[in-house]
C-alpha positions in Angstrom: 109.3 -69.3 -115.6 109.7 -71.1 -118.7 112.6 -73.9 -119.3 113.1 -75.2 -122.8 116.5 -78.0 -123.3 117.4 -79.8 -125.7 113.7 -79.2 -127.9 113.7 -80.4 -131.5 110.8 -80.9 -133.6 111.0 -82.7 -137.0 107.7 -82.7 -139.5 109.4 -85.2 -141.9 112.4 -86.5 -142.9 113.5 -83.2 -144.4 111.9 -81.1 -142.3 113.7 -80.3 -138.8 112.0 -77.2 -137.6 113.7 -77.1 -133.9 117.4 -78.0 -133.7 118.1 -78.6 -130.2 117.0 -75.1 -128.8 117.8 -74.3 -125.2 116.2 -71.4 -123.9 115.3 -69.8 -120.1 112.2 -67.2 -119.8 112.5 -65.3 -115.9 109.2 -64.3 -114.4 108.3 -61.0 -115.8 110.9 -60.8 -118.7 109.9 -60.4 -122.3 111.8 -62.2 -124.7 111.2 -61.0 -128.4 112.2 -64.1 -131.1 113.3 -62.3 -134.1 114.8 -64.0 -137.4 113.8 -64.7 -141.1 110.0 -66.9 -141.8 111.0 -70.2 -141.4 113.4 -70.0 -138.2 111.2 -72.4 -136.2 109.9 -69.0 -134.1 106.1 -69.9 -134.3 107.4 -73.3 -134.0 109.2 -73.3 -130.7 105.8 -71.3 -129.3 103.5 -73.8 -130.2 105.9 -76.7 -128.7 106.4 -74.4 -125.6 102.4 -74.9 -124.8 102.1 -78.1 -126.7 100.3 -76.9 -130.1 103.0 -78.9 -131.3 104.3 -81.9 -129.9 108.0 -81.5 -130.0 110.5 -84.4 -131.1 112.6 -84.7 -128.7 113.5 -82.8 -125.7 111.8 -81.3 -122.6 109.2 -77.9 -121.8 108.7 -77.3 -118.5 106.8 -73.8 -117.3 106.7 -72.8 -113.9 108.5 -75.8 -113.0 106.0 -78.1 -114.5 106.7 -80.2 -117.5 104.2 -79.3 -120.9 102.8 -82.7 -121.8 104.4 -85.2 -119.7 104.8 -86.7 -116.4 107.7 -88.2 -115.3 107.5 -90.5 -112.7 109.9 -93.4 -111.4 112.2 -92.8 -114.6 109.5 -92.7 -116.9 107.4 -89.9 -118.7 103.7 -90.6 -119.5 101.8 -88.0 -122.6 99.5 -86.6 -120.3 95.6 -86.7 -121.7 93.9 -84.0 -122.9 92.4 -82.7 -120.3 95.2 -82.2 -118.6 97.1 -80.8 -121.4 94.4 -78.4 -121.7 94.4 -77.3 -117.7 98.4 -76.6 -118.9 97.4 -74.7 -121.6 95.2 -72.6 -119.1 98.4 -71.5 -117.6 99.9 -70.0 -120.8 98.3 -67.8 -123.0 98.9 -67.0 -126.8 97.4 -64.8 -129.1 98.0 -65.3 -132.7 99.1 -64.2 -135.8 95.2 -64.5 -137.0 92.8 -63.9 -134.1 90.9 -67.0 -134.2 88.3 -65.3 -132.3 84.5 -67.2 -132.4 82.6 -65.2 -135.1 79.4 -65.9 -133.8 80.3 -64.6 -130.4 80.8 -60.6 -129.2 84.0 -59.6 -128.2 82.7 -60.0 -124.6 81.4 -63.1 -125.2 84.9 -64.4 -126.9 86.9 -63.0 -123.8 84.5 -65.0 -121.1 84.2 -68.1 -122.5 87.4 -69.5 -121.5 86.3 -68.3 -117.9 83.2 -69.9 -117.8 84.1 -73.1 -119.8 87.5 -73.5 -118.2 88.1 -71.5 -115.2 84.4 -72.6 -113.9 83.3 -68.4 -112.8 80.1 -67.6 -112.7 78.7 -65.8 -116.3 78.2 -62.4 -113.9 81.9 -63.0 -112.3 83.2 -63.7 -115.8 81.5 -60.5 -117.8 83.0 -58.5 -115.0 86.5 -59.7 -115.2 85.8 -59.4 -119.0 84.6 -55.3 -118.8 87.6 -54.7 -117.1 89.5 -56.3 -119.7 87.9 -54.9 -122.5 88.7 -51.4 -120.4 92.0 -51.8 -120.3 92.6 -52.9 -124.5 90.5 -49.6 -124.9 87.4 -51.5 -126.2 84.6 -50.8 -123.7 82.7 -49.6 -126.4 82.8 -52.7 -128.5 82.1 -55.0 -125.9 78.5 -56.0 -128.7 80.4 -56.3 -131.2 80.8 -59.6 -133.2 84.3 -60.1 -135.1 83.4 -59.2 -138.7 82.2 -55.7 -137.0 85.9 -54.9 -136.0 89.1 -53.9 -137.5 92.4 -56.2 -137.3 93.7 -54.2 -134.5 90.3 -54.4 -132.4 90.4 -58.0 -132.9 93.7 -58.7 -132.3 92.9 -56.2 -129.0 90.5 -58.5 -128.2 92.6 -61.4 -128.7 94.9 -60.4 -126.1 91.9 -59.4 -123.7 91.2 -63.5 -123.9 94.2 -64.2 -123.4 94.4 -62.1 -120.4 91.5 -63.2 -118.8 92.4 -66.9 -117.9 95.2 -65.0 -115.6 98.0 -67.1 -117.2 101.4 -66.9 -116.2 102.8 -66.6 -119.1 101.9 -65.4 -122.5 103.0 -66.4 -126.3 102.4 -63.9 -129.0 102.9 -65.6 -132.5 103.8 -62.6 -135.1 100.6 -60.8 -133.7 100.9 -58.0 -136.0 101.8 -59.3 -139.1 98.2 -59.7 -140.6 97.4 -56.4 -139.5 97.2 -52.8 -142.2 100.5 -51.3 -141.1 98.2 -48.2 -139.7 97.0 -50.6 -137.3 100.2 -51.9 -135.8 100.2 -49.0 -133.7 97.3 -49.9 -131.2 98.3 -53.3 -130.6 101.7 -52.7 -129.8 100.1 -50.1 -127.4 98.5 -52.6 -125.9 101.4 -55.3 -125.7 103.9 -52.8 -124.4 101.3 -51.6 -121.4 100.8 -55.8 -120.5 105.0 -55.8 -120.6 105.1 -52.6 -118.5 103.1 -53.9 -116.1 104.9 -57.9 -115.2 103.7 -60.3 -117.4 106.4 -63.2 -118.5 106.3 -62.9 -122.4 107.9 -64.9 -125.1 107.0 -62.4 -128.7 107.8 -63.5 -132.2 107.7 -60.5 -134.0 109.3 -58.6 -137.0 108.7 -55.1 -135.0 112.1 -54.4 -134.4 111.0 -51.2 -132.9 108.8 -53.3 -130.7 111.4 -55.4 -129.6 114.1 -52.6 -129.0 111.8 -50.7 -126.5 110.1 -53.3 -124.2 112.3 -56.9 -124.5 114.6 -57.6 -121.7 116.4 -59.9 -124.2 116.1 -60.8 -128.3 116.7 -63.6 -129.9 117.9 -64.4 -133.2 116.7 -67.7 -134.4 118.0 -69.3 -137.7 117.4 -72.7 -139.2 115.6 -74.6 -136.3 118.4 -72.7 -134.1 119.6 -69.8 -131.7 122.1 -68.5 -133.5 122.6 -65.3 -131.2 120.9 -63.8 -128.2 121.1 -60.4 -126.1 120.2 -57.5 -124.6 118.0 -55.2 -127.5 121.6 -53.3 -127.0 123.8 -55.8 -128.3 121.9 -57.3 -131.1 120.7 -54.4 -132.7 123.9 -52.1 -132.2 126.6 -55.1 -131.9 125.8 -57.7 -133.3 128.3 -60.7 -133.4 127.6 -63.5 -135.7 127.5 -62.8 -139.6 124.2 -64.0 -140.1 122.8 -61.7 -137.7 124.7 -58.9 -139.7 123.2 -60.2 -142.7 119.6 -60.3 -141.6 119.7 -57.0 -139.5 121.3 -55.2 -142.8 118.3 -56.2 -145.0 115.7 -55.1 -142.4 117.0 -52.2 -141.0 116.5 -50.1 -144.2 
């Protein structure tokens, strides 16, 4: 579902934030990114939907390449309308929300249909009730960000991101902003999307998360992959020292 070879992305001269990461994502697997701030995690997510335009390189998700064409030889930066009917196809919810303040929760969960996906507003708020169902919001479906907790919000974050039917979906640290007492329900929430198919790529420091529901973690370093697994094998064997390292000081 998702192909990543060769990606690099420098910010300056200094600064190389990918390192030549190669990485394969199977249709309903959920891959948890796990290593210290700074890795490139949040990095490699926004080059795999083209937040960020990588360096060098190539992204391709359900067999399509993220920001090019290649034709005859030669690649062409698609515009951005068409980078943003890509970005259609692959969801992320981040670390802040970034939901519309001046819009419900309904209303922030339906826009993307309406705007993007073209549904009638009835079709949209329908797909968008059962949505707001299912993150166990159907009582907030009025309410207007500032109105909500971090966990409702993030809830409804992932709501959006669900609606657009994507077929995959990026979660950038999605917890890390939150009161620890709200962790809880959007892990809940995460773990029931896992359970039930969804491809998922999650950067996350919830190494509880990531022991119940990834299919395989991976432990990023320096713009690298320094070690990847089964939750097994890298939290109760890991190999590489600096895996060691890191999973001593965090596993307290």
């Amino acid at each position: 579902m998702i192909e990543v070879a060769g990606l690099s992305k420098r910010f300056s001269e200094s600064i190389l934030a990918l390192d030549g990461i190669d990485l394969t994502v199977q249709p309903g697997e959920v891959v948890c990114l796990i290593g210290p701030s700074g890795s490139g995690k949040s990095t490699l997510l926004r080059s795999i939907n083209f937040l960020e335009e990588p360096t060098g390189g190539v992204v391709r998700v359900a067999g399509k390449r993220v920001g090019f064409v290649e034709r005859n030889g030669r690649e062409r930066r698609l515009g951005a309308r068409e980078i943003a009917a890509q970005r259609a196809e692959i969801g992320m919810v981040f670390q802040l929300f970034y939901l519309w303040p001046h819009k419900t929760a309904l209303e922030n969960i339906i826009l993307g249909l309406v705007e993007v996906r073209g549904l009638s507003t009835a079709e949209a708020a329908r797909i968008g009730h059962e949505l707001m169902a299912k993150v166990e919001l159907s009582d907030k479906m009025d309410a207007y960000p500032e109105h909500l907790s971090g966990g409702q919000r993030q809830r409804v974050a992932i709501a959006r991101a669900l609606a657009m039917n994507p077929k995959v979906i990026l979660f950038d640290e999605p917890t890390s902003a939150l009161d620890p007492e709200l962790v809880g329900e959007v892990l809940a929430v995460m773990e029931k999307v896992a359970s039930e198919g969804m491809t998922m790529v999650v950067a996350t420091h919830e190494m509880g998360f990531a022991r119940r529901v990834a299919h395989r973690v991976v432990f990023m370093d320096q713009g690298k992959i320094v070690e990847q697994g089964t939750a097994e094998q890298i939290f109760g064997n890991p190999q590489h020292e600096r895996l060691k390292r890191f999973l001593d000081r965090i596993l307290v």
